[in-house]
C-alpha positions as CSV (number, residue, x, y, z in Angstrom):
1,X,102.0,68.8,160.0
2,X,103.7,65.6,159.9
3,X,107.0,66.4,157.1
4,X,106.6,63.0,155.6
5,X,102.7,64.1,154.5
6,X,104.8,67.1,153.2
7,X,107.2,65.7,150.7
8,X,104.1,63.2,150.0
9,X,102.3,66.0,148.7
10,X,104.7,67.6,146.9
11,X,106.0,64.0,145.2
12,X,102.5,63.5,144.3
13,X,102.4,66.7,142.5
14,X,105.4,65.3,139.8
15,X,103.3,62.6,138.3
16,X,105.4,62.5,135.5
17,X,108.8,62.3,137.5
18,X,107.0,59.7,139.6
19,X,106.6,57.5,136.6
20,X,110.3,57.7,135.0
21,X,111.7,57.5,138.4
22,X,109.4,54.7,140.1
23,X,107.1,53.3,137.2
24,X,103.8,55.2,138.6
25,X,102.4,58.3,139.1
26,X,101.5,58.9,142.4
27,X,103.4,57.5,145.4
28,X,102.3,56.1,149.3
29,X,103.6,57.4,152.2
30,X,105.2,54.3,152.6
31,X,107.8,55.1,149.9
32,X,108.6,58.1,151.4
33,X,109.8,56.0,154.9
34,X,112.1,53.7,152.3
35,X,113.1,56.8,150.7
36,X,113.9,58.2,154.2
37,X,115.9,55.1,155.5
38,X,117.4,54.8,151.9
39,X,118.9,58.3,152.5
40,X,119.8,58.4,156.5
41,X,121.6,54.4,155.2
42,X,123.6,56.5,152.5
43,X,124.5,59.2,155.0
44,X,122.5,61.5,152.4
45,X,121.4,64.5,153.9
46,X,117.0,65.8,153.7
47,X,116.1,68.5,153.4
48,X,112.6,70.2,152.5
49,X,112.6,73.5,151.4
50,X,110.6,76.7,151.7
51,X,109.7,79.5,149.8
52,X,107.4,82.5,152.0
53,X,106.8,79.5,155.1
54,X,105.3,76.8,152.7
55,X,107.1,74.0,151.9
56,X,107.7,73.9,148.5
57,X,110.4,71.1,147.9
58,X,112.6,68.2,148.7
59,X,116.6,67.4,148.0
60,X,118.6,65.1,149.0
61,X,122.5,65.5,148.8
62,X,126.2,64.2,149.6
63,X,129.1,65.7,150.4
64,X,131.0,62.6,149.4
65,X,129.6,59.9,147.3
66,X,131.6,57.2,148.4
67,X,132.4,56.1,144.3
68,X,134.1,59.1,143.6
69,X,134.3,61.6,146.6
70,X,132.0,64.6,144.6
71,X,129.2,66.1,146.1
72,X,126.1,64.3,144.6
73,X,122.8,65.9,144.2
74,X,120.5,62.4,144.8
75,X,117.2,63.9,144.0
76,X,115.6,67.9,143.8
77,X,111.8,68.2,143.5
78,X,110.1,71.3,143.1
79,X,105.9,70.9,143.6
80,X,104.3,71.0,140.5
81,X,102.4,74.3,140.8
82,X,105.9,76.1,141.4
83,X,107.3,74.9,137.7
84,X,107.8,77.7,135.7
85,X,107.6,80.3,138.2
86,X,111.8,81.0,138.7
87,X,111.3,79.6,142.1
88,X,112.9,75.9,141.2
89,X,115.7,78.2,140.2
90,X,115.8,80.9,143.1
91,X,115.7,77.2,145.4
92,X,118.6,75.5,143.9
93,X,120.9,78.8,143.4
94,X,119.9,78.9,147.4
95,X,121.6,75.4,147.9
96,X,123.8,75.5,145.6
97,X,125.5,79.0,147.7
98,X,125.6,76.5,150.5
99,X,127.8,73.9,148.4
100,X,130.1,76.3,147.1
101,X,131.5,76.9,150.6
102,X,132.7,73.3,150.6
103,X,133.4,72.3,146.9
104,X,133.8,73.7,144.1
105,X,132.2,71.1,142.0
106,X,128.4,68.7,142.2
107,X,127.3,66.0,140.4
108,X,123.8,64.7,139.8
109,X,122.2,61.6,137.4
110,X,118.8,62.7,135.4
111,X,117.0,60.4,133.2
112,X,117.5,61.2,129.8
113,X,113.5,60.9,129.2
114,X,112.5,63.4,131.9
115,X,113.2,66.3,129.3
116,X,112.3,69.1,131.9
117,X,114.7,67.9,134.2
118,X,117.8,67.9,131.4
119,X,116.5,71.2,131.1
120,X,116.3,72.5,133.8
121,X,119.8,71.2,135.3
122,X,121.7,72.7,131.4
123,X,120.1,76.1,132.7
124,X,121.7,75.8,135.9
125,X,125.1,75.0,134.3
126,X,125.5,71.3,134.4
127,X,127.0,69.3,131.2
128,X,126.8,65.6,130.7
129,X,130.0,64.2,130.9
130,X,128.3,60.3,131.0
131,X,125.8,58.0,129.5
132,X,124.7,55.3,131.9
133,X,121.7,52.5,132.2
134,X,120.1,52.0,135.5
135,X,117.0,50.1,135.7
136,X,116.7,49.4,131.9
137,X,116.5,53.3,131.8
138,X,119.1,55.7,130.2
139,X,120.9,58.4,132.9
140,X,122.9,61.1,131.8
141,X,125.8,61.8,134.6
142,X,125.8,65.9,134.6
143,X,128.2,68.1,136.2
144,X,128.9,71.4,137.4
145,X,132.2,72.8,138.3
146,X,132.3,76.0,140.4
């Protein structure tokens, strides 16, 4: 199967992260091919992930963002139906084993509205350490040091 149907799907399955992130709830596969040129432009490394052979989610990532030389978690989607399950935890603790054997510290934005996300990232021992406004919509700048 073609991966860009993949991340479709499971992008589609976020309505709600669809519309604080990009204004509407379901997405074409034609944002997925900007969001793919977007990240190979910034050097940002894809990656889907699995969970038992199924694909199950999406991050994208850098090992240097060039404003401040942190690693930089750009985005982390989990599908919809695997929320709740310890699996969006079990998959991040995964990557996050793989960042720890280069840094010792990652950085991520999260829109303050998307409360499950702010969540989600204080469980997994980030802090907000700044307030931003991108698009008219409030960021918190989180943190986690290793």
């Amino acid at each position: 199967m073609n991966k860009m149907f993949i991340e479709l799907a499971i992008m589609n399955s976020n309505p709600e992260y669809n519309l604080v992130t990009r204004n509407r709830k379901t997405i074409t596969i034609g944002d997925i091919e900007t969001t793919f040129a977007k990240a190979q432009s910034y050097k940002m490394r894809r990656m889907l992930i699995k969970n038992d052979r199924k694909y199950i989610g999406i991050v994208d990532f850098r090992m240097k963002n060039p404003l401040d030389n942190t690693p930089w978690i750009e985005s982390f989607v989990i599908h919809k139906k695997f929320h709740g399950s310890n699996i969006s935890k079990q998959a991040y603790e995964y990557f996050e084993r793989m960042l720890r054997r280069q840094t010792n510290t990652c950085r991520l934005a999260v829109y303050k509205r998307n409360k499950s996300a702010v969540c989600f990232w204080g469980k997994m021992g980030y802090t907000p350490y700044e307030v931003k406004v991108r698009e008219g919509k409030v960021c918190l700048l989180m943190e986690k040091r290793y």
